[in-house]
Every structure is written in C-alpha cells, then in structure tokens.
C-alpha positions as CSV (number, residue, x, y, z in Angstrom):
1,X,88.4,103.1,97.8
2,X,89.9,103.2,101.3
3,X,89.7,101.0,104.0
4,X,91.6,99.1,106.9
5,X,93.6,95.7,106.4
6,X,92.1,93.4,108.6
7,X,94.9,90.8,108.7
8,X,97.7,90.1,106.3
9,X,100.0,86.8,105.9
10,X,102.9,87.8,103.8
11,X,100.7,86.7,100.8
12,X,97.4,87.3,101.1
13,X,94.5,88.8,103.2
14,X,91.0,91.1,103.3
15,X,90.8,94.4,103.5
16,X,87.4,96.3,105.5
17,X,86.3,99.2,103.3
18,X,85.7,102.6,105.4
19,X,81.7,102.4,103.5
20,X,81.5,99.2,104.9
21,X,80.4,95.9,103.3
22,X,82.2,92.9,102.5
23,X,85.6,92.4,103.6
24,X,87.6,92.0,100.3
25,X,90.4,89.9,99.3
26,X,93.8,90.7,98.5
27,X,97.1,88.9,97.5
28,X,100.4,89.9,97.5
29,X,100.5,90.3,93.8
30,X,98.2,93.5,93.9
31,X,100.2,95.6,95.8
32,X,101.5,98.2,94.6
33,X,105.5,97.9,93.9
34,X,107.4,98.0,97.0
35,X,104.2,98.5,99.2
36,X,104.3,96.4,102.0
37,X,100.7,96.4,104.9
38,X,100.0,94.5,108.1
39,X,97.3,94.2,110.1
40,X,95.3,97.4,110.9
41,X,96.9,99.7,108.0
42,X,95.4,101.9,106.2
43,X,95.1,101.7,102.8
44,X,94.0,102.5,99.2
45,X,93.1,100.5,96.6
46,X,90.9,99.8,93.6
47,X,88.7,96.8,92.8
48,X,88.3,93.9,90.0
49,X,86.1,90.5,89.7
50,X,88.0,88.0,90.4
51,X,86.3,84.2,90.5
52,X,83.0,86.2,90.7
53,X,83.7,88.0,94.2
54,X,85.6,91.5,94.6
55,X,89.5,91.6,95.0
56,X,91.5,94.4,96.1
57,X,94.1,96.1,92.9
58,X,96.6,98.6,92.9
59,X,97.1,98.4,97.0
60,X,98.7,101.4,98.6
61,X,99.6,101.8,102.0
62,X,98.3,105.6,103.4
63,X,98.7,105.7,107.1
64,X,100.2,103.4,110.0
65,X,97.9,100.8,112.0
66,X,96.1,102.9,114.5
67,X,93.1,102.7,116.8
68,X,91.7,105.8,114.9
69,X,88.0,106.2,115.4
70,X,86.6,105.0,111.9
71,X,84.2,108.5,111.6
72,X,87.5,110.8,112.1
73,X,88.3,113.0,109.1
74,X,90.3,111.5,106.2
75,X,93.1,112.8,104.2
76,X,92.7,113.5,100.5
77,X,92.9,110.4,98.2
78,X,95.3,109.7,95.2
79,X,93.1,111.3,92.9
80,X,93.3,114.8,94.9
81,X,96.6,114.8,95.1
C-alpha cells in the first residue's frame, strides 16, 4: 500500500492510505532499516493485525513531503521495480 504519513513523533504515528480509509498506525519498530519519515512523506508499506486494528509493516520512505495533489500519477511500487 501507499499513502501519506500524517504526523510522526520519533516513535510512533498514522499513516493516510492514497485509497482512503482509516488512518493506520505505525511505530518506529516497523520501519524499514535505516528508513527514517516525517510528517507529509510518502511512503510504502504493508499491513498486519495488531490488538485487533491495522498497523503499518515494512515502512519505506518513497518521496519527500509535498503538497502534491493526492489524484496525480504515481510512480511504480516495490513490486514493479
């Protein structure tokens, strides 16, 4: 999935996926080694259950915090690569 960090603290935060939805959670833990996001980057990142809710895995960063328009074009994900 993709989507736009919202905020960020140094150890935890929520992501907004482009689909929309539910914000979803993520902790410093989950990202991926040596990836560091703050608020308004975009990123990549997988899902699991965590307590019952959705938690963001595997968090990459993909592109600097901008004020892109969220309906302009995308690049290709990890898998496509």
């Amino acid at each position: 999935m993709r989507g736009v960090c919202q905020w960020f603290d140094k150890k935890h935060g929520f992501i907004k996926p482009d689909g929309g939805g539910a914000d979803v959670f993520v902790h410093q833990t989950d990202l991926r080694g040596g990836t560091e996001i703050t608020d308004g980057d975009h990123v990549e990142f997988g899902t699991a259950d965590y307590k019952g809710r959705e938690k963001a895995v595997d968090v990459i960063k993909v592109g600097p915090a901008t004020d892109i328009a969220k309906d302009a074009p995308k690049g290709p994900s990890l898998a496509e690569l």
